[in-house]
DRENKE-500192 format. One record per residue: x, y, z of N, C-alpha, C, O in turn. Coordinates in steps of 0.1 Angstrom, whole numbers, padded with zeros to 4 digits, always signed. Example, Ala and Ser with C-alpha at 12.3 -4.5 7.8 and 13.67 -1.06 7.14 Angstrom:
2
+0132-0057+0078+0123-0045+0078+0132-0033+0078+0142-0033+0085
+0128-0022+0071+0137-0011+0071+0129+0000+0079+0134+0011+0080
***
This chain:
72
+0873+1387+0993+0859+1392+0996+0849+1385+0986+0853+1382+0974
+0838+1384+0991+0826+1376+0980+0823+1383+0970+0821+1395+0972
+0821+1377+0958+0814+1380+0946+0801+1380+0943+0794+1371+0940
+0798+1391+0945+0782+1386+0952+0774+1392+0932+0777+1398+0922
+0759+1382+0939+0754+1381+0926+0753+1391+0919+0755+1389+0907
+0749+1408+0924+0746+1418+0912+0760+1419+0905+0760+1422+0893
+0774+1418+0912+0786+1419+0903+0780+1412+0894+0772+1417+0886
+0783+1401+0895+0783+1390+0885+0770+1389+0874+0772+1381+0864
+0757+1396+0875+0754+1400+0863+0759+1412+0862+0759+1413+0850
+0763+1423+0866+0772+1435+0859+0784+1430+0848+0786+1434+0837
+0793+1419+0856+0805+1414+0850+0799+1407+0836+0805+1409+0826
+0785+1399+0836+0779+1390+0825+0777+1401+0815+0780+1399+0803
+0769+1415+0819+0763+1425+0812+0777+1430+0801+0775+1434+0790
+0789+1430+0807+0799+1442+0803+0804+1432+0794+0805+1436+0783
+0808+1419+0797+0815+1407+0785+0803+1406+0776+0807+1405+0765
+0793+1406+0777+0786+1403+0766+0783+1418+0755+0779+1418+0743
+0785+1427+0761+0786+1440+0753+0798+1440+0745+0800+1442+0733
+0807+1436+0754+0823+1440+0750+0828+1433+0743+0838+1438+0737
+0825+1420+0739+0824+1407+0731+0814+1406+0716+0813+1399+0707
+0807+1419+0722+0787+1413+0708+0786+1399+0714+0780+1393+0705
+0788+1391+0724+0784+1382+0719+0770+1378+0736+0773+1378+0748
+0760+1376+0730+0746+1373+0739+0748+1357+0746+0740+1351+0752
+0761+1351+0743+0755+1340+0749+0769+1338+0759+0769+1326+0763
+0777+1344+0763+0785+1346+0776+0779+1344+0785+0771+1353+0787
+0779+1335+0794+0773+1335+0810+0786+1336+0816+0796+1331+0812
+0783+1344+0829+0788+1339+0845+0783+1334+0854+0772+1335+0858
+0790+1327+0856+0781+1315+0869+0792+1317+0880+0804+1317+0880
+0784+1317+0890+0790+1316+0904+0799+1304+0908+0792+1295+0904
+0808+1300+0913+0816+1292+0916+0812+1282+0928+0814+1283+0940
+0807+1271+0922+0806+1262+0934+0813+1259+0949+0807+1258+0960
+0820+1258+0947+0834+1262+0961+0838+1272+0965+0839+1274+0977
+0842+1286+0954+0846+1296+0960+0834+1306+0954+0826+1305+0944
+0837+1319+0965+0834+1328+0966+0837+1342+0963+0831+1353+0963
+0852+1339+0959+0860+1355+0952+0859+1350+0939+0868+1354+0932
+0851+1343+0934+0855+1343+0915+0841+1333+0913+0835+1325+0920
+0842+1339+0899+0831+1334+0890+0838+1323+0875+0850+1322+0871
+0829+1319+0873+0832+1308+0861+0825+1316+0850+0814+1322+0852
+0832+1316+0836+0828+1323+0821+0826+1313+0809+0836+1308+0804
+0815+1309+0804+0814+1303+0796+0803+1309+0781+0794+1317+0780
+0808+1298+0774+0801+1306+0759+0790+1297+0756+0794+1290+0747
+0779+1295+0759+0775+1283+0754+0773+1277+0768+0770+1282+0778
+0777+1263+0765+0781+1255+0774+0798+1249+0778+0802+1240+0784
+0801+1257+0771+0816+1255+0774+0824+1268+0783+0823+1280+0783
+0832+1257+0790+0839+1267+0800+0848+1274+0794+0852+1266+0785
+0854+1287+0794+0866+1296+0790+0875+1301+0798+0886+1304+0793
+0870+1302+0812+0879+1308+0819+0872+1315+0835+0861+1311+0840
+0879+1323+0840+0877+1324+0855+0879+1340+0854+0887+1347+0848
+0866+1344+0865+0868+1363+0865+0869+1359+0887+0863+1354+0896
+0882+1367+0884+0884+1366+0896+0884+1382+0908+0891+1392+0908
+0875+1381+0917+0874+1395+0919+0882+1402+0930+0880+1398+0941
+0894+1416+0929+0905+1418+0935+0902+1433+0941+0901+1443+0934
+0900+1432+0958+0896+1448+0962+0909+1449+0970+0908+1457+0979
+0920+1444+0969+0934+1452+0975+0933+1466+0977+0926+1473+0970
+0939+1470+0985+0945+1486+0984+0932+1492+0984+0933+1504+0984
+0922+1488+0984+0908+1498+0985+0905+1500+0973+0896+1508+0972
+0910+1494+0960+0908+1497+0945+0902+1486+0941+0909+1476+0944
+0888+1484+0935+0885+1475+0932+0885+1470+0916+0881+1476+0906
+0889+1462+0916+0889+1453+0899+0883+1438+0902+0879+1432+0912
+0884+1435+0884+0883+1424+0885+0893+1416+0871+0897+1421+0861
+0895+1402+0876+0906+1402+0869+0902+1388+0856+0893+1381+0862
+0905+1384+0844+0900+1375+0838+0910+1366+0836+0921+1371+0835
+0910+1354+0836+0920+1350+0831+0916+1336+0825+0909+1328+0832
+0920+1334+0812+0918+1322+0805+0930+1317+0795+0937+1323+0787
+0929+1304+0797+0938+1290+0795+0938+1289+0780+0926+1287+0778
+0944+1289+0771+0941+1285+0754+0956+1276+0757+0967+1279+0759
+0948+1262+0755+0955+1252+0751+0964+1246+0738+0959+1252+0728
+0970+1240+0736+0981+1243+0724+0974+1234+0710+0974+1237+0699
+0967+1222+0717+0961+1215+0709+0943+1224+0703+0936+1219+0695
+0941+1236+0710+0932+1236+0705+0935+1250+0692+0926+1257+0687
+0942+1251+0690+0950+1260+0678+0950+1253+0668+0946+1256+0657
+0955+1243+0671+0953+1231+0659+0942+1224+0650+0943+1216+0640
+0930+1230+0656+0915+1225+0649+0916+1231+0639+0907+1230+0630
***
């Protein structure tokens, strides 16, 4: 199902509370439609993907930490 835009500033509103941090965007997904893109800045972090199974609605986050970037 689509991610439609007021989610997606609610989803922006709740990481940037839940975080302190004001400079979290979500951006809508060029190609798809069930998920948004999360970035801090201008850098990408990860994907909020939105899941209404079973009539229960969530949404799910999921981001990638790479092994080389532990290392800075």
């Amino acid at each position: 199902m689509k991610l439609e835009r007021n989610e997606i500033l609610k989803l922006e509103a709740y990481l940037r509370k839940t975080f302190n941090l004001d400079t979290i965007e979500v951006r809508q997904r060029p190609q798809k439609d069930d998920s948004a893109e999360v970035y801090i800045g201008d850098e990408f972090i990860g994907v909020l993907f939105r899941d209404d199974e079973d009539d229960d609605l969530s949404y799910n986050f999921q981001m990638a930490i790479l092994d080389y970037d532990l290392k800075g």
